[in-house]
C-alpha positions in Angstrom: 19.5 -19.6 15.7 15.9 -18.6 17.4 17.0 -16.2 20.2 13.9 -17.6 22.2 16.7 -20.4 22.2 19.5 -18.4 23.7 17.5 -16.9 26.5 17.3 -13.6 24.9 13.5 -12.8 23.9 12.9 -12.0 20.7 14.3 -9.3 18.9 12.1 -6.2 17.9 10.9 -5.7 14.2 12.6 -2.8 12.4 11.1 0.7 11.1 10.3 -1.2 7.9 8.7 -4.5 9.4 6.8 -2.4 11.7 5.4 -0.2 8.9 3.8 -3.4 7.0 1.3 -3.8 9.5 -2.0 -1.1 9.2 -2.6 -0.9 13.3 -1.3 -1.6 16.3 -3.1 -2.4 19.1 -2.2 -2.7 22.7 -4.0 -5.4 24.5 -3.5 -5.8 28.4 -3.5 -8.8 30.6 -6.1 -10.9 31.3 -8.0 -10.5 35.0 -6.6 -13.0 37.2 -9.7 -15.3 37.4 -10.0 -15.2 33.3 -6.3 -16.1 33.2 -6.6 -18.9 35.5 -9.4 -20.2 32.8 -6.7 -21.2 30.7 -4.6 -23.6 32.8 -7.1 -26.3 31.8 -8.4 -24.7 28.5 -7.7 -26.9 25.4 -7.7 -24.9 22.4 -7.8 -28.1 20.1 -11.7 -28.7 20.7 -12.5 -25.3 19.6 -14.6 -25.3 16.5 -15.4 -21.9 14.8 -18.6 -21.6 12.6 -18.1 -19.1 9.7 -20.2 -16.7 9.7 -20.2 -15.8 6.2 -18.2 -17.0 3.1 -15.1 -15.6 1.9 -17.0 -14.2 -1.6 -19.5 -12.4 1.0 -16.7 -10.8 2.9 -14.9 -9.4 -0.2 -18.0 -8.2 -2.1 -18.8 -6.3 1.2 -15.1 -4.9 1.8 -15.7 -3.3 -2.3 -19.4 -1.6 -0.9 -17.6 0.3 2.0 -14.7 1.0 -0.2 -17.1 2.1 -3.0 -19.8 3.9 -0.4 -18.2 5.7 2.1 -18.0 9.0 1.3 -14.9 10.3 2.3 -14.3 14.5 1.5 -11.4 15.9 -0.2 -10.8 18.1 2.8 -10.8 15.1 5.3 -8.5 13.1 3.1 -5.8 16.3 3.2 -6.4 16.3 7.1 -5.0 12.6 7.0 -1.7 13.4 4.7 -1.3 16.6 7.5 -1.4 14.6 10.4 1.0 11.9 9.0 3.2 14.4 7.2 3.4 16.1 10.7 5.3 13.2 12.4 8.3 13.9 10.2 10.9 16.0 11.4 12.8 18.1 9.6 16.4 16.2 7.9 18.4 17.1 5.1 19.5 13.5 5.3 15.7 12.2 4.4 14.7 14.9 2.2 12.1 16.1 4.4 12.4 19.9 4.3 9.4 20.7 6.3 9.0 21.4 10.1 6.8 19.6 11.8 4.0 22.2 13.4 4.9 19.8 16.5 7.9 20.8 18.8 7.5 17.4 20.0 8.0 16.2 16.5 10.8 18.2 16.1 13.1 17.5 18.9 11.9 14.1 19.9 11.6 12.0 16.8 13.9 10.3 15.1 11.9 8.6 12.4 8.3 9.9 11.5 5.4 8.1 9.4 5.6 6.5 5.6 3.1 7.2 3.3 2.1 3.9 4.0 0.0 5.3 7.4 -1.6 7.5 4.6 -2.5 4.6 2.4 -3.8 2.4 6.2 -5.9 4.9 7.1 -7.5 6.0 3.8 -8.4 2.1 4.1 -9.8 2.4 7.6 -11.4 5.3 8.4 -14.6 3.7 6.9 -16.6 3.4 10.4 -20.0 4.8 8.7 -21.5 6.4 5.3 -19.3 9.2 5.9 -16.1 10.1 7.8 -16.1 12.4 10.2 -13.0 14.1 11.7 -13.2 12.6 15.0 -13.2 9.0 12.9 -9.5 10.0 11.7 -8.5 11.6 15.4 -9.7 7.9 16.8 -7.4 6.1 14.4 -4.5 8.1 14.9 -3.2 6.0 17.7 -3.6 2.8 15.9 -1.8 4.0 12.8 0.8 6.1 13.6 1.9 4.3 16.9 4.1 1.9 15.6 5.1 3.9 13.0 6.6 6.9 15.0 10.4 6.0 16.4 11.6 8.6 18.9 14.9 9.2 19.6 17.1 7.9 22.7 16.7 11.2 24.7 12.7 11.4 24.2 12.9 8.8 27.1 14.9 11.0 29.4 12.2 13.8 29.0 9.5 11.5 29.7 8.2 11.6 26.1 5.5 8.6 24.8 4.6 8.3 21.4 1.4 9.1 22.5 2.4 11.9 23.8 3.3 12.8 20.1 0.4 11.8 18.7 -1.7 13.6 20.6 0.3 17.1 20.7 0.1 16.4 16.6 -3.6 16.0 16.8 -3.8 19.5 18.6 -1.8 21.0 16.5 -3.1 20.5 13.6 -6.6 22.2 12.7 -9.4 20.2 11.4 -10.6 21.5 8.3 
């Protein structure tokens, strides 16, 4: 049974579901005045021209995958940073501390190498990537994919707080 049905909400994806999507992105309310917009708004009469065909967008997502020139360096930065929001367990296999004490004593569940694989796949915002492309990602990427224990919430700790400790402690190349 739907538990929309029960009264209940929905129930929240799991550490595997989660990691399927590349981003996650946070999108507030509307203003008041725009929300009201949609009391009378019917979404059936909206008609969306393409702007291109489906051929076009494909042969243009293989020139930036082909194009952008991404350095060895940068692409080790990237396995770092997501390597980083592991914390040391025997039970994983994972027998490396995390440079981030945050990491380490917050975090229950760090990043797959799937984050590695989304953001090779996104960082392509010009003809080359710069560090500061990767450090703008890293919220998008590795915010869903970083599950902190019960007691980060008793010490106040966000993901983003992780994320962003991670970023400084990890030197750019």
């Amino acid at each position: 049974m739907n538990p929309v049905e029960l009264g209940q909400g929905t129930f929240p994806l799991s550490e595997a579901a989660a990691d399927r999507f590349a981003i996650m992105v946070n999108i507030a309310y509307l203003p008041g005045e725009e929300e009201e917009k949609l009391v009378d708004f019917d979404f059936k009469q909206v008609r969306l021209n393409p702007l291109m065909s489906k051929e076009r967008i494909i042969e243009l997502r293989g020139a930036i995958t082909r194009e952008v020139f991404l350095h060895k360096r940068l692409a080790t930065y990237i396995r770092r940073l997501v390597s980083s929001t592991r914390p040391y367990s025997s039970e994983t296999d994972w027998y490396h501390h995390s440079p981030s004490e945050l990491v380490e004593t917050c975090v229950d569940l760090g990043a797959s190498p799937r984050a590695t694989i989304c953001w090779g796949l996104l960082r392509r915002q010009r003809a080359e990537v710069y560090p500061e492309d990767i450090q703008d990602l890293a919220k998008y990427i590795l915010g869903h994919r970083i599950w902190l224990g019960p007691h980060a919430a008793s010490h106040g700790v966000t993901v983003d707080m992780v994320i962003d400790d991670i970023i400084q402690k990890i030197p750019v190349p």
